[in-house]
VOFI-826774 format. One line per 3 residues: for each residue x, y, z of C-alpha. Coordinates in pm, 1 decimal. Example, Ala and Ser with C-alpha at 12.3 -4.5 7.8 and 13.67 -1.06 7.14 Angstrom:
<pts>
1230.0:-450.0:780.0  1367.0:-106.0:714.0
</pts>
This chain:
<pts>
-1140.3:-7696.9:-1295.2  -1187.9:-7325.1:-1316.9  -987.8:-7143.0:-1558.0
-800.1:-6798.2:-1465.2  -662.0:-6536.4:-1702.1  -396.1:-6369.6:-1553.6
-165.1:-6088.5:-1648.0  180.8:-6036.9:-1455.8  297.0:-5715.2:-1513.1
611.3:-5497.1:-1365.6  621.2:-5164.5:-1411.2  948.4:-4904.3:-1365.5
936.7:-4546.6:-1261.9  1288.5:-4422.9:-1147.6  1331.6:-4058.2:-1193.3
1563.6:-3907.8:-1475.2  1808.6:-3751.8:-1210.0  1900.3:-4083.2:-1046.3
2235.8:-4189.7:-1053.2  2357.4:-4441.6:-1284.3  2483.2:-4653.5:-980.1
2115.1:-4723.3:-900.6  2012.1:-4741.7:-1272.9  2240.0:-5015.0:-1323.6
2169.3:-5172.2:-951.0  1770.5:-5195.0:-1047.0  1873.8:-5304.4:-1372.3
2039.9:-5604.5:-1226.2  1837.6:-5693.2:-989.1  1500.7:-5644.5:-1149.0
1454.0:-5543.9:-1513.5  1760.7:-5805.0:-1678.0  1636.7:-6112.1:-1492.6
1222.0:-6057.7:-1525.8  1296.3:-6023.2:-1934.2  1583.7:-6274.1:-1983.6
1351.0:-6542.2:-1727.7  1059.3:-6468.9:-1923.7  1197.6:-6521.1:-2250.8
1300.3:-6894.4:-2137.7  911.7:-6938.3:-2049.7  823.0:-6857.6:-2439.0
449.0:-6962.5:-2357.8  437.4:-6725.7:-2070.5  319.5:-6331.2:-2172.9
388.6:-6030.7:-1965.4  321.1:-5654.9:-1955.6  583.8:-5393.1:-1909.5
652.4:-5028.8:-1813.8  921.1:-4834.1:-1885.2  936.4:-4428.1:-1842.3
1076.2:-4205.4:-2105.3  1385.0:-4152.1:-1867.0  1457.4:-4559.1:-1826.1
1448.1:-4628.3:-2214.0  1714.1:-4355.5:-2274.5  1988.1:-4538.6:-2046.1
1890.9:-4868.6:-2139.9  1956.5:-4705.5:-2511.9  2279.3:-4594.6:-2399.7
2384.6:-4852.4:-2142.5  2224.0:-5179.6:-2230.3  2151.9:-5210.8:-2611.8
2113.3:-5559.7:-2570.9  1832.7:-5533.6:-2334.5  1658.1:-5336.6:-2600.2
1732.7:-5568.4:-2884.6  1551.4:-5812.9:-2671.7  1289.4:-5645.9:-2519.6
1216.2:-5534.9:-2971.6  1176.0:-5870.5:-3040.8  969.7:-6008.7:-2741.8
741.7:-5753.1:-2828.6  735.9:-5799.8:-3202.8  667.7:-6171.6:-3092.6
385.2:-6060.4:-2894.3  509.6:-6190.6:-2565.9  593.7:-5887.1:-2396.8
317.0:-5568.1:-2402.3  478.0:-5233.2:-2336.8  263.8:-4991.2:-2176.9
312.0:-4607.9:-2213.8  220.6:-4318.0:-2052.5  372.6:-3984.1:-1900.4
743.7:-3949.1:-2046.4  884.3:-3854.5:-1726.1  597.0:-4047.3:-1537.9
426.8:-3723.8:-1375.4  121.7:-3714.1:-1139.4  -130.5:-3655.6:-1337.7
-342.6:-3419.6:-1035.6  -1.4:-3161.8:-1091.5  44.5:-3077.2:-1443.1
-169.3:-2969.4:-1673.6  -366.9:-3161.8:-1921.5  -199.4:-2987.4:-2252.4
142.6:-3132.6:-2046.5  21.3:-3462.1:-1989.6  -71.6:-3496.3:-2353.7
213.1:-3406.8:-2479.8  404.4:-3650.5:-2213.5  178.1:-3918.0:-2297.5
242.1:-3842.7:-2687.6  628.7:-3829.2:-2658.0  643.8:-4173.0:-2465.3
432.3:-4324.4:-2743.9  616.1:-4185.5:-3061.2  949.4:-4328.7:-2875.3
808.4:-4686.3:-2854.0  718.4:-4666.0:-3210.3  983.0:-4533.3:-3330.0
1239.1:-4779.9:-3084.9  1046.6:-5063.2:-3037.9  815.3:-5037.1:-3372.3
460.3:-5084.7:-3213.8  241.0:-4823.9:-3057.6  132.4:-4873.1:-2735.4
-253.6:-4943.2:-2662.8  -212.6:-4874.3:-2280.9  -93.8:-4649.1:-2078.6
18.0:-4649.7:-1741.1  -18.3:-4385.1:-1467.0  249.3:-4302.6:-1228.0
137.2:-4429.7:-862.0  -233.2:-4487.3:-1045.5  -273.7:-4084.7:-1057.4
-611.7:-4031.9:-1179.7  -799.6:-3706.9:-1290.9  -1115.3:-3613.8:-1463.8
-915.6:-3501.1:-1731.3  -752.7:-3849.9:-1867.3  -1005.0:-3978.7:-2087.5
-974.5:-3686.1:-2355.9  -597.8:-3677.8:-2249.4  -504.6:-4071.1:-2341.0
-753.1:-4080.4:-2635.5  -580.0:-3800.1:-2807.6  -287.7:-4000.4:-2797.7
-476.4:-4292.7:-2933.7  -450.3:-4440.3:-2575.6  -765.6:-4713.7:-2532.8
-683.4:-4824.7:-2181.1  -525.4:-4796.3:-1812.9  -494.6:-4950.4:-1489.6
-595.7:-4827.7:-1190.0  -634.2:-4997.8:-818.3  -910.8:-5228.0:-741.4
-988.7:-5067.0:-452.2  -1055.1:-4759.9:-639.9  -1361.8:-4911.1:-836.8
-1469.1:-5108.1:-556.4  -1499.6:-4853.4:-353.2  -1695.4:-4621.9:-606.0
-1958.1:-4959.2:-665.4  -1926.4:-5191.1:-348.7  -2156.4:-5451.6:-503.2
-1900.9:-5395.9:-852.9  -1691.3:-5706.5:-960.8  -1329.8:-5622.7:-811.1
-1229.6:-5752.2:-1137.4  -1443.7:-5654.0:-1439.5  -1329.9:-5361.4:-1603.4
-1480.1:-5006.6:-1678.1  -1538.8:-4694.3:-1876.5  -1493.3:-4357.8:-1822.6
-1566.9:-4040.3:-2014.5  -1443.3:-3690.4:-2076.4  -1581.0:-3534.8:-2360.6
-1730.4:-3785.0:-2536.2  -1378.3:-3965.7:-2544.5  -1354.1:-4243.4:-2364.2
-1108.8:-4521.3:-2219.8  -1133.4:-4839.7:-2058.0  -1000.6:-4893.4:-1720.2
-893.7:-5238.2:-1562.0  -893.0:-5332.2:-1211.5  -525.2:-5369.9:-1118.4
-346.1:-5564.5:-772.5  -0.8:-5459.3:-640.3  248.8:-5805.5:-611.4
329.0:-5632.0:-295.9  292.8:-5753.9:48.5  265.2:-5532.1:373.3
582.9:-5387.8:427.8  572.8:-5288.9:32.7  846.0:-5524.4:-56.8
768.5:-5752.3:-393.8  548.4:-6097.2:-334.7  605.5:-6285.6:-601.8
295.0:-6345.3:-869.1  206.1:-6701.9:-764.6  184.8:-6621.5:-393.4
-57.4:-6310.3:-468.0  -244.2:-6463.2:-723.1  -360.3:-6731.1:-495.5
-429.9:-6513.1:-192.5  -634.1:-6313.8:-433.4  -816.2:-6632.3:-567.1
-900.2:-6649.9:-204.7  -1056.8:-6319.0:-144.6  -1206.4:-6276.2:-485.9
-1409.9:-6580.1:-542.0  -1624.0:-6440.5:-852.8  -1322.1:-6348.7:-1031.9
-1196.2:-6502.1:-1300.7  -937.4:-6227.3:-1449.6  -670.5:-6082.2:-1255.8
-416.6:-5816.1:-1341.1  -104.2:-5818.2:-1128.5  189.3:-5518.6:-1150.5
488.1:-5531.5:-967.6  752.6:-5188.0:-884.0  1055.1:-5295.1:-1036.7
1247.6:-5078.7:-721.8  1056.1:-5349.5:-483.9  1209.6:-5626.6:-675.3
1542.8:-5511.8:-675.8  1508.0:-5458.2:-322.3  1310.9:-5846.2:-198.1
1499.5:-6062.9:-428.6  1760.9:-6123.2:-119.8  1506.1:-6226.4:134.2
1299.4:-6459.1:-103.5  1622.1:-6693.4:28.5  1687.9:-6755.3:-377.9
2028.4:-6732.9:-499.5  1973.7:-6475.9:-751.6  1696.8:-6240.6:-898.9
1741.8:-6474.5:-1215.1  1592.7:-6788.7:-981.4  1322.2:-6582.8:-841.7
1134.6:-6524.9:-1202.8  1190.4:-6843.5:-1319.9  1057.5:-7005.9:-1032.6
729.8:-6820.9:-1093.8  769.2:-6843.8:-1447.5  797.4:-7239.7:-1426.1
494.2:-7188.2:-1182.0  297.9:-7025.5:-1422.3  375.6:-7274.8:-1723.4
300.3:-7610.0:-1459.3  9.2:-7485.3:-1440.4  -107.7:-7323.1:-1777.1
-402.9:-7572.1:-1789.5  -552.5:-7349.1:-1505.7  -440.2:-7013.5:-1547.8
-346.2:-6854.8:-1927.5  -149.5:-6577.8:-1884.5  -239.2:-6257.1:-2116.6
-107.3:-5913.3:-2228.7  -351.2:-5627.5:-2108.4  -413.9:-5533.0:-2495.8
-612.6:-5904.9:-2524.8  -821.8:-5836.4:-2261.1  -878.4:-5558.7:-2411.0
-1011.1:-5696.5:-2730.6  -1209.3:-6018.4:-2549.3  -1329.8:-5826.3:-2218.8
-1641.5:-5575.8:-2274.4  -1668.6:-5295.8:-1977.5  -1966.3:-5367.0:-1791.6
-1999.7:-5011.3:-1690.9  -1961.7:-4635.3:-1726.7  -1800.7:-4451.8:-1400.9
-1653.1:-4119.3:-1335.3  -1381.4:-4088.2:-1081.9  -1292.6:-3742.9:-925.7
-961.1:-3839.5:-850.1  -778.5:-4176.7:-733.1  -405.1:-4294.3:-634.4
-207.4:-4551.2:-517.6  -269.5:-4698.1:-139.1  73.5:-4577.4:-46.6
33.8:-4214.3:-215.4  -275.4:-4171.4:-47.6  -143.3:-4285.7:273.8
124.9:-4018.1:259.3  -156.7:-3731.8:111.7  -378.6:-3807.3:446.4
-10.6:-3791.5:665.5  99.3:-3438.8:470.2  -230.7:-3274.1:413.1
-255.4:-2932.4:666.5  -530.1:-3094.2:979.7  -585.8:-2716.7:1013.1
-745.9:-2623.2:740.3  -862.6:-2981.6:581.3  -1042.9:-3200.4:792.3
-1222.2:-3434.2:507.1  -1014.1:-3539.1:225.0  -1222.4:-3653.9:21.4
-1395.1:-3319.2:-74.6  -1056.0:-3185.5:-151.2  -775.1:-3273.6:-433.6
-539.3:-3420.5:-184.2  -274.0:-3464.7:-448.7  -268.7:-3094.3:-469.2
-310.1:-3023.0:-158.7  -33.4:-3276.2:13.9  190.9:-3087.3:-229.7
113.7:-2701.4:-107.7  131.2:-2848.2:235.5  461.4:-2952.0:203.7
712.1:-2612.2:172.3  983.8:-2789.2:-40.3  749.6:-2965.8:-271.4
525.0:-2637.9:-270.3  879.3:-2423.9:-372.1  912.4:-2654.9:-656.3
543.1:-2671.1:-753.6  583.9:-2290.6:-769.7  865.5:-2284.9:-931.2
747.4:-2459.9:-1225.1  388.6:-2356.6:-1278.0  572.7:-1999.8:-1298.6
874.1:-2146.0:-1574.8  535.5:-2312.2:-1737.2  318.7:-2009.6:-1718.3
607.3:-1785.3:-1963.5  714.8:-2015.4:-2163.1  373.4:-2075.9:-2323.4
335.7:-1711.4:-2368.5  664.8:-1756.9:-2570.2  612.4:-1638.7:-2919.0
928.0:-1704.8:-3187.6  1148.5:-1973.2:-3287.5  975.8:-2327.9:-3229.1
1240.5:-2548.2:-3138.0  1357.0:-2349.3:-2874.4  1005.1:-2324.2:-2740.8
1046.3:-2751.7:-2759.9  1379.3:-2737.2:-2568.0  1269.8:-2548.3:-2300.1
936.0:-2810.1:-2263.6  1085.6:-3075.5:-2287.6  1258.9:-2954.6:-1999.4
938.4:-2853.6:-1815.6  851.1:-3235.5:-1846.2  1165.5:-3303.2:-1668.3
1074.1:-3092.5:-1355.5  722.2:-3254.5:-1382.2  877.3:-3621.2:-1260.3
615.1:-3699.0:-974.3  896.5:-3880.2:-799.8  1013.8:-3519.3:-721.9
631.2:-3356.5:-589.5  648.1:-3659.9:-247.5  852.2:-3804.1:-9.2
828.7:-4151.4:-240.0  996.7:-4489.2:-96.1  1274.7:-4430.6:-290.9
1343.5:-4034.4:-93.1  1141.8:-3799.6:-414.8  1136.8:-3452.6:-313.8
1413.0:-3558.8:5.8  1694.6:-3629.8:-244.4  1881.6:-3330.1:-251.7
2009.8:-3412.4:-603.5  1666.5:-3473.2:-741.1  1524.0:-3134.9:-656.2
1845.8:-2962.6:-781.0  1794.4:-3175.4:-1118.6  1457.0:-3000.9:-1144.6
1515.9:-2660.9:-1071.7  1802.2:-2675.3:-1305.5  1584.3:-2811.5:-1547.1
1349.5:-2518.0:-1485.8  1667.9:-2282.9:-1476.1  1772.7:-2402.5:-1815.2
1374.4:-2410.8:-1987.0  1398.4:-2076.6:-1884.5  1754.3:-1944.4:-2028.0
1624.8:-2135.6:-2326.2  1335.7:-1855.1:-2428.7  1497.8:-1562.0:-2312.7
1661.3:-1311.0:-2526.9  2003.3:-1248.7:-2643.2  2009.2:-932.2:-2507.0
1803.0:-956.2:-2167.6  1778.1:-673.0:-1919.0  1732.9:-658.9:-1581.6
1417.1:-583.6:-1423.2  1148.6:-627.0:-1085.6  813.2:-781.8:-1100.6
532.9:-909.2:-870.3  314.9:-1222.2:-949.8  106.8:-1474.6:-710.2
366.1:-1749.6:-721.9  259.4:-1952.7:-407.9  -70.0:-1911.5:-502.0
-190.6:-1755.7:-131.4  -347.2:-1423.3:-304.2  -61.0:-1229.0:-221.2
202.9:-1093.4:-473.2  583.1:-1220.7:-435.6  838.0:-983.2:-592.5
1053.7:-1167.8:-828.9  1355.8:-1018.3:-983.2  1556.9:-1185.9:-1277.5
1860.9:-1043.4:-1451.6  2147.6:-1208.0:-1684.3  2346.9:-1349.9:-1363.7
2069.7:-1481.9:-1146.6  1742.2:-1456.4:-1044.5  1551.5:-1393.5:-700.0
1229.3:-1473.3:-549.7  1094.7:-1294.1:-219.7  777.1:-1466.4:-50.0
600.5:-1119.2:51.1  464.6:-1226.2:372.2  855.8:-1346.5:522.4
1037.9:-1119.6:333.7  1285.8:-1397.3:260.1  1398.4:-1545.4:-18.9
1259.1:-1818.8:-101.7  1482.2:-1916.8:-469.3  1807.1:-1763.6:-540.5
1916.5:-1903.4:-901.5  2251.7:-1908.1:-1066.9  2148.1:-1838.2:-1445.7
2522.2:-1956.0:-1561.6  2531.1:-2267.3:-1333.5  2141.8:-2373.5:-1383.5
2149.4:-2368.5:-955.7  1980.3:-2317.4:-692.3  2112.9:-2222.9:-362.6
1789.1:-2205.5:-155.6  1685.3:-2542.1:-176.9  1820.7:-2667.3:107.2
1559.4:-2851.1:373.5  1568.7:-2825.9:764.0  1325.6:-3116.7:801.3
1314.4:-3025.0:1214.0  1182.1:-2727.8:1151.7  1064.5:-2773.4:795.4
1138.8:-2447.7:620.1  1334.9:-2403.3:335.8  1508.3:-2051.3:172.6
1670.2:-1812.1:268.7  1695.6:-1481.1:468.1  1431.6:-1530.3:744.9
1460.3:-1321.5:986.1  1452.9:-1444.1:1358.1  1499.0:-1252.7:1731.1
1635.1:-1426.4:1999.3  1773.1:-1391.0:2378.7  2150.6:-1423.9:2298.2
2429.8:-1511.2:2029.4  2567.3:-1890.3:2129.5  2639.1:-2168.7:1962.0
2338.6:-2325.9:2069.7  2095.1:-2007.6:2069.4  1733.9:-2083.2:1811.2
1501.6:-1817.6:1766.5  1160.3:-1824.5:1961.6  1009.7:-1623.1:1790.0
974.1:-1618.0:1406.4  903.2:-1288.8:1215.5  624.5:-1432.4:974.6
376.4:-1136.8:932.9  566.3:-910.1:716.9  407.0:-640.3:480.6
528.1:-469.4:142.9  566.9:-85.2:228.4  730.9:32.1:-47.0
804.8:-105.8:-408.7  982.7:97.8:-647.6  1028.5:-63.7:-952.3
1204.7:192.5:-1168.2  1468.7:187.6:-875.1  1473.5:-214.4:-867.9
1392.8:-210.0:-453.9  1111.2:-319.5:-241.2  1058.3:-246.5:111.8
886.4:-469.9:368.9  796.1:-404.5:733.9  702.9:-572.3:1047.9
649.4:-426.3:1434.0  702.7:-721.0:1663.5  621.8:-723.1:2018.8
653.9:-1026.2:2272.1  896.2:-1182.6:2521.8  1237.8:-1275.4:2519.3
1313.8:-1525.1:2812.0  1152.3:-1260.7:3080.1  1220.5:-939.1:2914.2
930.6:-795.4:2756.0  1085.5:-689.7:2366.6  888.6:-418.5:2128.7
1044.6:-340.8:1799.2  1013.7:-233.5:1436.8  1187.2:-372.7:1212.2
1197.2:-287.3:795.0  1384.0:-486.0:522.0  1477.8:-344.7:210.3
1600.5:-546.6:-101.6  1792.9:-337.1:-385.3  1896.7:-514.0:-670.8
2139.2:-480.2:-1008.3  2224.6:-670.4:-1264.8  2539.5:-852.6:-1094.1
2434.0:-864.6:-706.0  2176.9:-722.1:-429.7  2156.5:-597.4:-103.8
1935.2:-652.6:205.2  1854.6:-362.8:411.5  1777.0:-360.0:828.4
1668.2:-95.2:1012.9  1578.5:-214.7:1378.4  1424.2:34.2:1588.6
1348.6:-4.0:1991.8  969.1:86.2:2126.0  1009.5:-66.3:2451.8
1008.9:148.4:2730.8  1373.6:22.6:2871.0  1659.8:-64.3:2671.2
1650.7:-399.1:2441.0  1938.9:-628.8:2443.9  1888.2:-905.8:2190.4
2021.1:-1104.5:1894.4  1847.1:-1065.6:1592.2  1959.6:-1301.2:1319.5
1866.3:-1434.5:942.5  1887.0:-1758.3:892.2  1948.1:-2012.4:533.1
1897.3:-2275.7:446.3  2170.8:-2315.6:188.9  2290.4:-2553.2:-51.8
2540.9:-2588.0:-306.7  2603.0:-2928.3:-411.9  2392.3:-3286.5:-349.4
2714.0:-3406.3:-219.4  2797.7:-3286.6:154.2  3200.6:-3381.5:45.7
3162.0:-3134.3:-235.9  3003.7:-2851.0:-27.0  3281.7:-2573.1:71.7
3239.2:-2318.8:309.7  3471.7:-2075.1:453.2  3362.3:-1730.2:666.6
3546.4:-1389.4:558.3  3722.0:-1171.0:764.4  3854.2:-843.4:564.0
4012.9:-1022.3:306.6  4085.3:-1324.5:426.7  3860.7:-1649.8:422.4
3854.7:-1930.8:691.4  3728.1:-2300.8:625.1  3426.7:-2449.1:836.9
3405.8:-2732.6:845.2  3031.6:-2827.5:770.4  3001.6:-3188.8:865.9
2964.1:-3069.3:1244.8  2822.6:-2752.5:1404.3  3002.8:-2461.2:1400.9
2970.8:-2090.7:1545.1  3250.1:-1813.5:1444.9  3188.1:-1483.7:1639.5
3307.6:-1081.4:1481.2  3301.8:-1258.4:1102.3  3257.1:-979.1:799.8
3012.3:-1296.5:606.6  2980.3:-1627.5:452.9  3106.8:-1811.7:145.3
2955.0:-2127.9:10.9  3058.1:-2263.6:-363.9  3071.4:-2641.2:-509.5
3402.1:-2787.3:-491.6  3387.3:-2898.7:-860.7  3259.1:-2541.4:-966.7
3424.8:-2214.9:-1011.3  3113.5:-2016.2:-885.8  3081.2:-1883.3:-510.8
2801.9:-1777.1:-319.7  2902.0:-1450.9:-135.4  2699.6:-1287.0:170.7
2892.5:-1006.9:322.0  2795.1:-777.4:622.3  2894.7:-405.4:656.9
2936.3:-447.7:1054.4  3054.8:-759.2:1212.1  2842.1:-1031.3:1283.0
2833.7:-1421.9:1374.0  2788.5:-1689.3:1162.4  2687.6:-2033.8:1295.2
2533.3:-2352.7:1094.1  2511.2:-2735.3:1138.4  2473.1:-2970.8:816.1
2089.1:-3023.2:730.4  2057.5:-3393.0:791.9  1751.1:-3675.9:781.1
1856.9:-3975.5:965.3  1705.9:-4332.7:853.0  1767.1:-4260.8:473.5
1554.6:-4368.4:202.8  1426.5:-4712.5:23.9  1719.3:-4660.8:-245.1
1770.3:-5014.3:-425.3  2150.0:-4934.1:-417.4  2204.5:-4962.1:-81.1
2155.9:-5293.8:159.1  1861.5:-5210.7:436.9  2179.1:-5172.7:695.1
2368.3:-4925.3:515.1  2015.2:-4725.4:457.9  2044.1:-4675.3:829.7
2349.1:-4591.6:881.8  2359.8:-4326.9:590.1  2190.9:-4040.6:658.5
2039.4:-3781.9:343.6  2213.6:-3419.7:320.8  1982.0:-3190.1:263.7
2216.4:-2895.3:287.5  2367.6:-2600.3:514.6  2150.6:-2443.9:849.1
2346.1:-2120.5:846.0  2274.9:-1848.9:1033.3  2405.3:-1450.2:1053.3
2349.9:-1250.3:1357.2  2412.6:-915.0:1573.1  2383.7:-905.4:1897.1
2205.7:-546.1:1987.2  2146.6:-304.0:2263.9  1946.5:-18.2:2160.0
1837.3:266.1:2391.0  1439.4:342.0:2386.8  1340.5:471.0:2054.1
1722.7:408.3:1974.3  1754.9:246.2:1586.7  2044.8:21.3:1453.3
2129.2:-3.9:1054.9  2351.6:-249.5:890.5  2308.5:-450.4:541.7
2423.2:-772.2:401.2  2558.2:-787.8:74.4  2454.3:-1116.6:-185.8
2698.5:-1198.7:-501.5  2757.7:-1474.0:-728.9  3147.8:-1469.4:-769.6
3329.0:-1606.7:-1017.9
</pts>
């Protein structure tokens, strides 16, 4: 009879910002029953994952689990791996980041649990050039990454034999690794895969089997046991039956038995489902063979919400290392980088990532906050330009003491509008229909109605003046086309002025047809307060007066002087006022079909829809003779 080493392995990778309601729900359903079933099978040895995030709340909410899990380890049943604190994709951040993630998660588990780790694991099997210096300097030896991945870089390769790569003349070993997962990506438990895999892989005589603790919590009910408890001890008592065949191992003994049989470098490599979603999200227009691009990357600057965050935090990354001063604010504000850098947040993952509207808002107040951290007592007010969106074109950002605004140069919108006191951002809202995020783009249509979308986008502005001294930049953009069967030719310029406490948008719409224009031209936000849709209050203003809307439906208010949108649970409002009376019309931002969240039961998914904030739009309807010209401004505040 053939003997089998086997490893069974579960790793955990739920980001920082998710609720404690689905902390505790995964908790139940996967991490207390795997440990407390394992620990009855005292022959049977495991590997685990935990991120930086999961160990603090089991620290604060389940000490038990951790007293445990300390002496399972210190028994040398139970292998923890480590890895990226906040369990980032490696292809985003940059290698000094993912050091120091990789070094933070380690000095935790020695300090918590008492051991170093040996091994590391790699959120959804991210993979760059990079890692081999990177997990060595953190005394890392080895990782995991799919079989498929070194199969398909050797064909005629052992699926099962590990390797060795190189950066540097530092090295790590890297073992072959199977998903317990079956097609629909829910958990198959470790009996059932290891024999379908003893099936396939007839040479083999190791394998190494990891499980997503957010699958288990979520199959348990349809394995038709009565509990998550029965589930692992059913494979547990499996596994001890029959010990005589297969000896289950930790990933460190392999390590210490198991030479690599070769050297190989890999470019880049993922998990079958992150992939899947790279070659779904990747631009067809401009990328036509993955494979000779970084897709990670690439999936993420194709995607304008992810890209606004990626942005966001290469820029809050960028000045804080050219921070010079106190130290442990300089550590504050990274730490809070590595926060932002979750790579649950960079994706659309199984559980929602980038979709959850109170993920992103985590980050960018993460971001916010890493960057109040280094800034001076005494800051002042002023304009810049940098590359944030990294197109070769300069976006004008402005920061002062009460917020801070960024301006993508060729919409002349806003594309982040921060709160500095409330660590919030208002333009992170999503309309996944028409997938744009921001705020202040500028549309033309035939007519006001409650119904009325623009059909033509402005999206070829150009700077024409930027004062700096004077805190104001100018953009322009002649537009000429059809609106339903009237032929429309106008200019139109947009002016930003800022100070410290508020700024103003400037339009000036003149008429070049040859007959008079009658239109609507309106600028439109996608707006967002709080993750909550019950916690998100708007009202319009009239004078001084302010109405209710009710957001949870469509709405359009004609002859309104602006907008107000605040947090129910904060004191801070979001003012946009207009100096001539406009409309202002919205529907809630909504993404029917939900997410994988282990919280809810597969028919409540459905029936709950994700918020992703407030479609509201502002708009005149015009008539301008020829060469006639219209001026009117909106007003921005954060009132508290």
């Amino acid at each position: 009879m053939q003997s089998y080493r086997v490893v069974l392995g579960m790793h955990n990778d739920l980001s920082y910002s998710a609720s404690d309601a689905l902390y505790e729900q995964v908790y139940q359903g996967a991490w207390r029953p795997f440990l407390s079933g394992l620990y009855k099978f005292s022959s049977i040895k495991s590997v685990v994952h935990f991120s930086g995030a999961i160990f603090t709340w089991l620290e604060k909410n389940h000490p038990e689990y951790m007293y445990l899990l300390t002496e399972m380890v210190r028994k040398g049943q139970v292998e923890l791996l480590g890895g990226g604190f906040y369990n980032p994709l490696a292809g985003l951040v940059s290698a000094q980041d993912m050091t120091g993630q990789v070094e933070a998660l380690s000095a935790f588990i020695r300090k918590t649990i008492g051991k170093r780790p040996l091994g590391a694991w790699l959120y959804e099997y991210s993979w760059t050039s990079s890692l081999p210096a990177v997990l060595q300097n953190s005394k890392i030896q080895y990782t995991l990454l799919p079989a498929r991945c070194i199969l398909e870089s050797r064909p005629s390769h052992s699926a099962c034999a590990p390797v060795i790569s190189e950066d540097h003349r530092k090295m790590v070993t890297i073992f072959p690794t199977f998903e317990s997962t079956m097609e629909d990506q829910s958990f198959q438990p470790f009996e059932i895969t290891l024999l379908k895999l003893q099936d396939v892989y007839k040479n083999c005589s190791t394998f190494i089997m990891m499980a997503d603790g957010s699958d288990i919590a979520l199959s348990w009910q349809a394995s038709g046991c009565e509990s998550p408890d029965l589930l692992f001890e059913r494979t547990f008592a499996w596994f001890q039956k029959n010990c005589l065949e297969y000896d289950t191992s930790t990933t460190a003994q392999l390590y210490r038995s198991t030479k690599a049989s070769r050297t190989a470098y890999f470019a880049q490599c993922c998990s079958e489902r992150f992939k899947k979603y790279c070659e779904n999200n990747v631009s067809r227009d401009f990328v036509h063979n993955l494979e000779n691009y970084q897709y990670m990357k690439q999936a993420v600057l194709d995607h304008p919400l992810a890209h606004a965050l990626y942005q966001k935090l290469n820029f809050v990354s960028a000045i804080t290392g050219l921070f010079r001063g106190d130290k442990s604010r300089k550590k504050a504000s990274l730490d809070d980088i590595w926060r932002a850098q979750c790579g649950n947040l960079f994706w659309e993952s199984p559980d929602g990532g980038i979709l959850l509207a109170e993920s992103r808002m985590a980050a960018y107040s993460s971001l916010i906050n890493a960057e109040k951290t280094i800034r001076q007592s005494r800051f002042h007010h002023f304009l810049s330009v940098d590359d944030l969106n990294f197109d070769g074109i300069k976006e004008v950002i402005f920061q002062s003491s009460l917020y801070t605004c960024y301006i993508h140069s060729q919409t002349a919108s806003v594309s982040e509008f921060d709160s500095i006191r409330t660590s919030k951002n208002y333009a992170c809202g999503w309309n996944a229909s028409a997938r744009v995020t921001g705020l202040f783009k500028d549309y033309i249509c035939e007519s006001s109605s409650a119904s009325a979308h623009g059909l033509l986008l402005s999206d070829r502005w150009n700077i024409i003046e930027n004062i700096r001294d004077a805190n104001s930049v100018a953009f322009g953009h002649d537009f000429s086309g059809k609106i339903g069967e009237r032929s429309l030719s106008v200019v139109c310029r947009k002016s930003y002025k800022f100070e410290n406490d508020f700024f103003s948008i400037e339009y000036e719409i003149e008429n070049k047809s040859q007959t008079e224009a009658s239109f609507c031209f309106y600028t439109a936000m996608e707006a967002i307060a709080s993750a909550n849709i019950e916690r998100n209050r708007m009202a319009v203003v009239r004078h001084r007066d302010s109405q209710p809307v009710d957001i949870r439906s469509d709405f359009f208010i004609p002859a309104v002087d602006g907008v107000e949108l605040s947090d129910s649970d904060s004191a801070e409002k979001l003012t946009i006022r207009s100096d001539t009376p406009c409309f202002a019309a919205g529907n809630p931002s909504l993404i029917e079909g939900g997410s994988r969240n282990p919280s809810l039961s597969a028919d409540t998914v459905a029936a709950q829809p994700l918020f992703e904030g407030i479609s509201v739009r502002i708009g005149w309807d015009l008539a301008l003779p020829t060469e006639g010209t219209v001026l009117f401004s909106l007003s921005v505040r954060l009132e508290h």
